[in-house]
C-alpha positions in Angstrom: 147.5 95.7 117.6 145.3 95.1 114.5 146.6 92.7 111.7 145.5 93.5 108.0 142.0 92.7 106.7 141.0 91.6 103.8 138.1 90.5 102.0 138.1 86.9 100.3 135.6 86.0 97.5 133.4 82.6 98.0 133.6 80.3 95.1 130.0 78.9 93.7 128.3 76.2 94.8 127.4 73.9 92.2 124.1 74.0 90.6 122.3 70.9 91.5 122.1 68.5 88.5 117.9 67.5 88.3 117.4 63.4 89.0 118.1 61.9 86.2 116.2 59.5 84.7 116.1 56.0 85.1 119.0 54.3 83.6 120.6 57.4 82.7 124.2 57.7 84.5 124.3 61.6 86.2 127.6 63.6 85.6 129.8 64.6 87.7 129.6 67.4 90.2 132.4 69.5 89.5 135.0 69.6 92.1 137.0 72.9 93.3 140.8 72.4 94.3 141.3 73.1 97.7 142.9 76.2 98.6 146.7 76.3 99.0 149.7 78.3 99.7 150.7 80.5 96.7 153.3 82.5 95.8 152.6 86.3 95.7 152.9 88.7 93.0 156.5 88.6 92.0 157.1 85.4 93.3 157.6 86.3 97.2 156.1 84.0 99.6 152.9 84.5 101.4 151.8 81.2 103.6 150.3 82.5 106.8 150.0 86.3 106.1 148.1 88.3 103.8 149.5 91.4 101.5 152.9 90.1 100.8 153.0 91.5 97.1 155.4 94.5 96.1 154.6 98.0 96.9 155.8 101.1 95.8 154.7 104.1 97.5 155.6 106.5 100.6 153.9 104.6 103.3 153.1 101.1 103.8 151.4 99.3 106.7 152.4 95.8 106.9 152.1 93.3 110.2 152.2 89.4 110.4 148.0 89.3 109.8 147.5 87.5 113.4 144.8 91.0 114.4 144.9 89.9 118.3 145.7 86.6 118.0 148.9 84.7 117.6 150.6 84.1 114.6 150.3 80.9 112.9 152.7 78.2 112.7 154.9 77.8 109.9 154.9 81.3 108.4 157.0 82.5 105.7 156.4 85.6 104.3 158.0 88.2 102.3 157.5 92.1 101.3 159.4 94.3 99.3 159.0 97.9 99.5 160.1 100.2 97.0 160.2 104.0 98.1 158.7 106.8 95.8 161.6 107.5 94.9 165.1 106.7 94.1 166.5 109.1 95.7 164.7 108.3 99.2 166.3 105.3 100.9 163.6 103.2 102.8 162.9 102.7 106.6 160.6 100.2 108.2 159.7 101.1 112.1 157.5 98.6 114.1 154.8 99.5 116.6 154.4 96.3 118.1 156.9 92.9 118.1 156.8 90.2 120.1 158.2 86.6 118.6 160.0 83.6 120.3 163.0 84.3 121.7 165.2 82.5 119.6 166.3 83.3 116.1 166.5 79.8 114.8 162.7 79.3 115.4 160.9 83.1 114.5 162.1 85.8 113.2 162.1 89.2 111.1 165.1 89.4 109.0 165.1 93.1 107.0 167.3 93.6 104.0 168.4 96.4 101.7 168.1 95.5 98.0 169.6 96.7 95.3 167.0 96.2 92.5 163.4 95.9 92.5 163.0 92.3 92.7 165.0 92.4 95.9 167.3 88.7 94.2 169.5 86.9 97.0 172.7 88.9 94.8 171.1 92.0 95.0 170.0 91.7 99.4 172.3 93.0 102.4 170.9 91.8 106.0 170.1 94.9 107.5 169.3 93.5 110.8 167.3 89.9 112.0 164.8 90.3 115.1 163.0 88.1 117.5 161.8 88.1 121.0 161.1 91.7 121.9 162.8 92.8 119.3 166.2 93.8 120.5 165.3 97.5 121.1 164.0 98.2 118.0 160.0 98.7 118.4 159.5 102.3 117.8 162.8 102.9 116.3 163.0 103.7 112.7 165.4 100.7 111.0 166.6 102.4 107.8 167.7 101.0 104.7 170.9 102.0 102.3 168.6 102.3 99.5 165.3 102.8 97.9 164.3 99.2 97.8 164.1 97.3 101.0 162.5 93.7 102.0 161.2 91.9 105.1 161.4 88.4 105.6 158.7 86.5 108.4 159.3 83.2 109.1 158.0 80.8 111.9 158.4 77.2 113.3 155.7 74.9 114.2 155.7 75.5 117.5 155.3 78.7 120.1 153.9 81.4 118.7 153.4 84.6 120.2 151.4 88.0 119.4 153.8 89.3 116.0 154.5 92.4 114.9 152.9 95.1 113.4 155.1 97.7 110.9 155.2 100.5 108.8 157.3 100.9 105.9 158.3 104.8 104.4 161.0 106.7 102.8 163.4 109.4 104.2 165.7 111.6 102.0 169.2 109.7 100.9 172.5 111.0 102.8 173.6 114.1 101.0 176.9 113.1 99.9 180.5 114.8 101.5 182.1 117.2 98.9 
């Protein structure tokens, strides 16, 4: 299965300073931090994968971002999905999963969330997945409300080919008179 893609921007290179002249001390070259680790938008975690920020919307693609490779080591990452609308609860259904077969090392936990920001006070574990996913790959894993989030994580050791996943919305349970 295919990961995301994205495309990265390069910073400059620095000009080059000209010699300087005898007995004249050159300045520094400037000196770019080197890139680390950083929080998403909304403050979810993102080390390892790519498109972790929020997304509200009727459909949304999301995998590990391994393409055809393994995933990396020491992942954590986290989306939150937000359905069009309120009155649509969410449901995730994975194409593809394959992690190590052991829940303390890599998994997927999915939670249902009652507010936007998805806070630990407002998350109920839905369901945690690892190895072949328990049964679950093509089965649509639905939500209790409008907002639900996905938690990656791995270890730093075996990793295997990930998942790949697709967020959407279905109509909320009419309720009984």
């Amino acid at each position: 299965f295919d990961g995301f893609s994205a495309t990265f921007g390069e910073m400059p290179s620095p000009t080059p300073s000209p010699t300087p002249s005898p007995g004249v001390t050159p300045s520094p070259s400037p000196s770019y931090p080197t890139p680390s680790p950083t929080p998403a938008v909304g403050g979810l975690s993102c080390t390892g994968c790519t498109g972790c920020d929020p997304y509200t919307g009727a459909s949304w693609a999301i995998s590990d971002g391994s393409g055809s490779s393994n995933y990396p080591s020491n992942a954590l990452c986290e989306w939150i999905f937000t359905t069009s609308s309120s009155a649509r609860n969410a449901k995730i259904t994975f194409s593809a999963f394959e992690l190590e077969d052991n829940p303390d090392y890599d998994y997927v936990k999915i939670y249902s969330c009652t507010d936007s920001t998805c806070s630990s006070s407002s998350m109920t574990l839905i369901e945690t997945m690892y190895g072949d996913g328990q049964g679950n790959v093509g089965v649509a894993i639905e939500g209790t409300t409008n907002v639900m989030r996905v938690e990656f994580k791995s270890d730093g050791s075996a990793e295997f080919d990930g998942f790949s996943a697709t967020f959407g919305e279905m109509p909320s349970p009419t309720p009984s008179p």
